[in-house]
N, C-alpha and C positions, 0 to 999 in steps of 0.2 A: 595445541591441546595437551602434549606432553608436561610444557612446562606449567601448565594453567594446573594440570593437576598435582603436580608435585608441592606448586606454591601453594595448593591448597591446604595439602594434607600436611605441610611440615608448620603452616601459619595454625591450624587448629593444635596441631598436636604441640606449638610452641606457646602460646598462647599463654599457658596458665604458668610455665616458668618464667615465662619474660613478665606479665602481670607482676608474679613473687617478687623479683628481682626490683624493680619498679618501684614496688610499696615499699620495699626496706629503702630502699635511695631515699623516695619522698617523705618517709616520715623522719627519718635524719634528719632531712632539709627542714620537716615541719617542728621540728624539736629545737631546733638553732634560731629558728623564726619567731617561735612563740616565747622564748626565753630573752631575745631580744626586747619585744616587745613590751613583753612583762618588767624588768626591770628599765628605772629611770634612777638615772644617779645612784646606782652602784643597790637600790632597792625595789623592791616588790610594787608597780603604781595600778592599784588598783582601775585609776582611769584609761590603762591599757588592756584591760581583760576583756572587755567586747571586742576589739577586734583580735587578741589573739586568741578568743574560743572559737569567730567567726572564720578564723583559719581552721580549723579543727574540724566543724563543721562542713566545711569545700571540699574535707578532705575523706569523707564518710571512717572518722574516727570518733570514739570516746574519750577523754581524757581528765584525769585527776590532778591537782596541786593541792600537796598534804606540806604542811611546816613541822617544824623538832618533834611536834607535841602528839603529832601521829591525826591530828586535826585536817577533815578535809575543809580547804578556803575557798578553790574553784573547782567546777565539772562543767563538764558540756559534755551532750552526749547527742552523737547524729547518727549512732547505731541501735536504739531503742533496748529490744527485751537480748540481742543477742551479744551486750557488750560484755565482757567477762568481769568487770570489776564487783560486779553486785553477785556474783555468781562463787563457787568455790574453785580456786584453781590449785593446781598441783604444779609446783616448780621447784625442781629439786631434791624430791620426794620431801614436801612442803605441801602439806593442805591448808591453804587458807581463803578466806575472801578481804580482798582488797579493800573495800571500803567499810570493814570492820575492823581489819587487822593488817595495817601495814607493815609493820617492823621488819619483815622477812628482806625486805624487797628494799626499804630503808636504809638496813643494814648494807645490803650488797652493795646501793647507789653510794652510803659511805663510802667503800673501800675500791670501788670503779670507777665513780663519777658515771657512767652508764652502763645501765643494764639491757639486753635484749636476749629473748626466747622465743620459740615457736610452742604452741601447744592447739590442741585441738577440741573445740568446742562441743561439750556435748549435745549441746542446743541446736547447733547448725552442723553440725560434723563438717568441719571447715576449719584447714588450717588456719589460725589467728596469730597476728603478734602483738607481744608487748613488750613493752619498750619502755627504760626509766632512763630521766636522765636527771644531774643533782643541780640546782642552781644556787649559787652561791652568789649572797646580799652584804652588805655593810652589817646589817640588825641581826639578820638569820640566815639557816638556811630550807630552802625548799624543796619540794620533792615531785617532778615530772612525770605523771605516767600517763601513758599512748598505749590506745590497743585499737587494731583495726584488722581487718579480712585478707589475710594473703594469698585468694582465688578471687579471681573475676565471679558473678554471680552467676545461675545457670541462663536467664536471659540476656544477657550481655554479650553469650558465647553463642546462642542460636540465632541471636539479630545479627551477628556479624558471620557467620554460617549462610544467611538468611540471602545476606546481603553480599557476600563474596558468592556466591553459586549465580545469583542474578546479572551480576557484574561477568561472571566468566560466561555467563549462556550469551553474554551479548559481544565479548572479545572473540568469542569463538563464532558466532555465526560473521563477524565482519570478518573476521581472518579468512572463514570459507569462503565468501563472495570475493574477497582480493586475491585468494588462490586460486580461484578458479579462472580469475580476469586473467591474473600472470600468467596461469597454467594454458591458457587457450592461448595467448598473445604468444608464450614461446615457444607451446608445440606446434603449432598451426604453420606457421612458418618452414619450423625443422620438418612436419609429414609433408609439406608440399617439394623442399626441398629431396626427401625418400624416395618419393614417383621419380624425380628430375635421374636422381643418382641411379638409379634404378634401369631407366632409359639408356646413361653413362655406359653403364655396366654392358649392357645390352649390344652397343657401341653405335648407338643415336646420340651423334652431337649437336643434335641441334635444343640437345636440353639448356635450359635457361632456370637459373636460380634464382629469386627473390628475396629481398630479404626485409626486416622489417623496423620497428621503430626502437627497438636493444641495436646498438652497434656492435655487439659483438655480433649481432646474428648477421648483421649489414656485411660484415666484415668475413664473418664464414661463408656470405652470398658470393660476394668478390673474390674470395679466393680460390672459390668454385668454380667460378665463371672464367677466371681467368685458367685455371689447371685446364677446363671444357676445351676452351681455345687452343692451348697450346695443346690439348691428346688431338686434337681436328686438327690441326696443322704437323703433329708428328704422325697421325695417320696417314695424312697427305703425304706426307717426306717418303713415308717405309712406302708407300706404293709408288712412288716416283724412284726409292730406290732401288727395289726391286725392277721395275721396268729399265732404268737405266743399269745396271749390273749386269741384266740377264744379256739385254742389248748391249752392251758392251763387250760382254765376252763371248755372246754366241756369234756376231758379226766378225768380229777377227777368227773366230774356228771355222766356221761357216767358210772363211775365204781361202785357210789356209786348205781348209779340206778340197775346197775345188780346186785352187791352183796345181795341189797336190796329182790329183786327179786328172787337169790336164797335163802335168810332164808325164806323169804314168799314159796317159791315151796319146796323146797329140806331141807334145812338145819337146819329148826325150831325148830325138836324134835332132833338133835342131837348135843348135847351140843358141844363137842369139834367142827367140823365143823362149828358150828351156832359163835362160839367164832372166829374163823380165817376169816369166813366170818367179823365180826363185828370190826374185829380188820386194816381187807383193809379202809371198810369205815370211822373207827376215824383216820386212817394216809391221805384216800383223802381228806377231813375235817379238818386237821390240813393243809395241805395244802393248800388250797382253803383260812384259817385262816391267813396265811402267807402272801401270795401272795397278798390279798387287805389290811394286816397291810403296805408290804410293798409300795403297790401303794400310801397308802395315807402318808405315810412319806415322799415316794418321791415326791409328787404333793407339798407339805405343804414345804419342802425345796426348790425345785424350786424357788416355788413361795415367799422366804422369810422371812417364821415362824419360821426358825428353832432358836432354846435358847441353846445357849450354858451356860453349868455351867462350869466355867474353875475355876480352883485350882491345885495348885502343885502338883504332884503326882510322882513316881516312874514306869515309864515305863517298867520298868524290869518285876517288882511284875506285870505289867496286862498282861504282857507277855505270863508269867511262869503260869499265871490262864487259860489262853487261850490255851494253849498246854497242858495242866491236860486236860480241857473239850474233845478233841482229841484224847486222851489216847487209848481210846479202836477201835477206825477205824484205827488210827497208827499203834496199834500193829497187829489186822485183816489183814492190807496189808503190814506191815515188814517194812514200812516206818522210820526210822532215823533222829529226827529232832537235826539239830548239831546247840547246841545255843552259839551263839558267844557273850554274854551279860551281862552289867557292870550296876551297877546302875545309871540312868540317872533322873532328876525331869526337869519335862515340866509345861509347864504352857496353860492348856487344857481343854477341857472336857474327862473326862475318861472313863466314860462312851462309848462315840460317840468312840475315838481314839481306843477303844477295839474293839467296831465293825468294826473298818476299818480293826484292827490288825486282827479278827476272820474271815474277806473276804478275806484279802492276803493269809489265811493260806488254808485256804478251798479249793481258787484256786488252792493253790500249792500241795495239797493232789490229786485234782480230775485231775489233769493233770501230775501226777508222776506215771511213773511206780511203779510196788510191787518190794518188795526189793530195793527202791532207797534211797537215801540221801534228805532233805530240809536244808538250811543252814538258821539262822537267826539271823542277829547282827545287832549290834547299832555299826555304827559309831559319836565320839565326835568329835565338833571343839569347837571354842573359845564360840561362841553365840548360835547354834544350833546343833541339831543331827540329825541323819539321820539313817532310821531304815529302814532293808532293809528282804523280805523273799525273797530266790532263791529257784527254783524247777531246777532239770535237766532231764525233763518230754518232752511233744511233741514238746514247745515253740510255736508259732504263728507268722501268715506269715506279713509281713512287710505292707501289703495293708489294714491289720486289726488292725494293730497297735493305731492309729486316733481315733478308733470307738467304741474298746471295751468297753469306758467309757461310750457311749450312751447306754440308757435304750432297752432293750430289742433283743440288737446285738448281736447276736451267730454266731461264726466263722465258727459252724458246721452248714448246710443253712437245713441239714434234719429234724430239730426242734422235734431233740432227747429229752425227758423230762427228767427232773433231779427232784426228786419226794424232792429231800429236798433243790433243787433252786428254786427260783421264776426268775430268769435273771431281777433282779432290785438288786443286790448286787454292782456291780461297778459304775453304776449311784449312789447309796446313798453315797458310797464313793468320789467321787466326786463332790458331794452338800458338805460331811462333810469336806472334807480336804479345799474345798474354802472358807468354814463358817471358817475356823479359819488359813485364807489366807496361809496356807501351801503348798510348791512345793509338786509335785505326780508325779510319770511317771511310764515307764514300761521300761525293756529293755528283748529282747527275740529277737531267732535265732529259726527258724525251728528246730526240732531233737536236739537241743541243751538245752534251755531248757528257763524260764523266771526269769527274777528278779523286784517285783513292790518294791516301795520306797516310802517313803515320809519324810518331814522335818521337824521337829517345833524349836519351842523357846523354850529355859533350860530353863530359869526363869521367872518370873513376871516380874521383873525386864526390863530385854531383850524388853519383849514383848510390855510394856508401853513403 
């Protein structure tokens, strides 16, 4: 509507300069046009005057051709009572009328070859021009004069007023009906969307976002939907980790507080007792030791800190160190570990990549049956390897797959303790294997059993 009326107001208000501008072009043009025509072989052919007066005429001009003698030879005139030539005009402070007394204007075409003026009618109080131009013949020479209206007429300016108002009443009412389509099609979506966020807000996740036929809005549905998910799945987490944090650390006080309690009551004076007592409390204490070493590596990785010291080393040898350390819970439950492995040099921290290698293993211990098999090889390619433990133990269900890497996510939901987990073992894994951009995953079947994995670079080399 803005622009409909600016282009309104600056077309009227330009109008009558662009008109001005226009007439002086066109009658140049018609002045070079009708002198062509007029002469033939270097002379005046009279058999060319009907069509170049009929120019003159197209052109709502009047027009003279006066020779030496001050003689008018042609006129046409398609301006009737208001052409100036029959009239007195003042050019120059010059009164004269043209087609009594041309010499004024004769003169000046001598010494120009064209003349142009503006003057104002008093007939029509309208600015007019006239215009001479000199034609030069073999025999003689001639004398060119044009006068025509340098304003549009006053109905020429209200037809087209007339006719731009009706034209914009109708760009404007279509523009409001497509507004108003656009306007419903994209808020209608975003206030449905409002309630959902609204609900979000509230912490109802089971808001659902729609979106509609703009893809940007499809795309603001999706990326809503998925944020939904993931605040209902870290919902989930914070009250899993609350339950497990609380339970984890009020269980080990809880224990040490009674053991406490019985060497105080019962067990004081009797040495062997007093020691079994004493010996729960340094395992819930080593625990409880554990459990906030591990919180605070994991917060300190999160967040960034972690240094890696990388150097070449033999993957094999921290292997074969970390299966000696297992030795005797292995042979306790009859477990078989089948090492499929070659010597391999990475370019790592050995340290960190042993504790990722001492959590695959651990896991694979605590979810194996007694009397089963764990497999563990290194596969080689050209630039990396790939180290893998298998268990063929409970495996894990496909919905927990995603998750187990988060800190404090237990597949079993009765937050069974495990007195030598803290359940921040696959979280640190996960800080470590990213800190030294390496792929990880898992692959597990129910009753079938799992296999975790990871990959690094052979060499420095590689890895630069």
């Amino acid at each position: 509507m803005m622009i409909l009326l600016v282009l309104g107001v600056l077309q009227t208000a330009l109008i009558r300069p662009y008109y001005r501008n226009d007439r002086l072009k066109t009658i140049e043009v018609l002045a070079d046009t009708i002198i062509d025509e007029l002469l033939e072989n270097g002379n005046v052919s009279k058999a060319n005057t009907d069509a170049a007066f009929k120019s003159i005429l197209n052109n709502r001009a009047c027009a003279y051709i006066i020779n030496d003698n001050g003689q008018i030879i042609y006129q046409s005139d398609a301006l009737g009572a208001t052409c100036m030539f029959s009239h007195e005009i003042t050019l120059d402070n010059n009164t004269f009328i043209l087609s009594k007394n041309p010499d004024y204007l004769m003169e000046a075409l001598r010494n120009e070859n064209t003349y142009s003026r503006t003057v104002t009618s008093e007939i029509s109080s309208r600015d007019m021009l006239i215009y001479g131009s000199l034609i030069k013949s073999d025999l003689a020479n001639y004398y060119l004069f044009i006068n025509t209206e340098l304003e549009p007429v006053d109905s020429l300016i209200g037809f087209f007023a007339k006719q731009y108002f009706l034209i914009a009443v109708l760009i404007a009412m279509i523009a409001v009906v497509i507004s108003l389509f656009l306007t419903n099609k994209l808020s209608l979506p975003i206030v449905k969307m409002k309630k959902e966020a609204d609900k979000l807000v509230n912490g109802d996740y089971s808001a659902s976002f729609k979106g509609d036929s703009f893809s940007e809005i499809n795309d603001l549905a999706d990326t809503l939907n998925n944020a939904t998910n993931k605040l209902s799945k870290m919902n989930e987490l914070r009250k899993d980790l609350v339950a497990n944090v609380s339970h984890d650390i009020k269980t080990p006080l809880t224990m040490i507080k009674a053991y406490s309690e019985m060497i105080r009551d019962i067990s004081g004076d009797d040495p062997q007792k007093r020691n079994e007592h004493l010996n729960v409390i340094i395992k819930e204490a080593d625990y409880l030791d554990r459990l906030v070493v591990d919180m605070r590596e994991l917060s300190q990785m999160e967040a960034g800190y972690i240094v890696l010291n990388r150097d070449n080393f033999d993957i094999k040898e921290a292997a074969l160190d970390i299966i000696e350390l297992y030795d005797s819970i292995l042979k306790k439950r009859n477990i078989t570990i089948n090492a499929r492995l070659e010597s391999a040099f990475v370019w790592a921290d050995e340290i960190k990549i042993s504790q990722v290698i001492s959590n695959f293993l651990s896991n694979a211990i605590n979810h194996s049956y007694d009397n089963s098999i764990i497999d563990m090889s290194i596969i080689n390619s050209e630039d990396k390897l790939r180290f893998e433990i298998r268990d063929y133990g409970s495996g894990i269900n496909e919905e927990d797959l995603p998750y187990i890497w988060d800190r404090y996510y237990k597949i079993d939901k009765g937050f069974k303790r495990d007195i030598k987990s803290t359940g921040l073992g696959l979280a640190i894994v996960k800080a470590i294997l990213e800190a030294h951009k390496a792929r990880y995953g898992v692959i597990s079947k129910v009753n079938e059993g799992s296999t975790f994995y990871f990959e690094l670079s052979r060499d420095y080399e590689e890895d630069e």
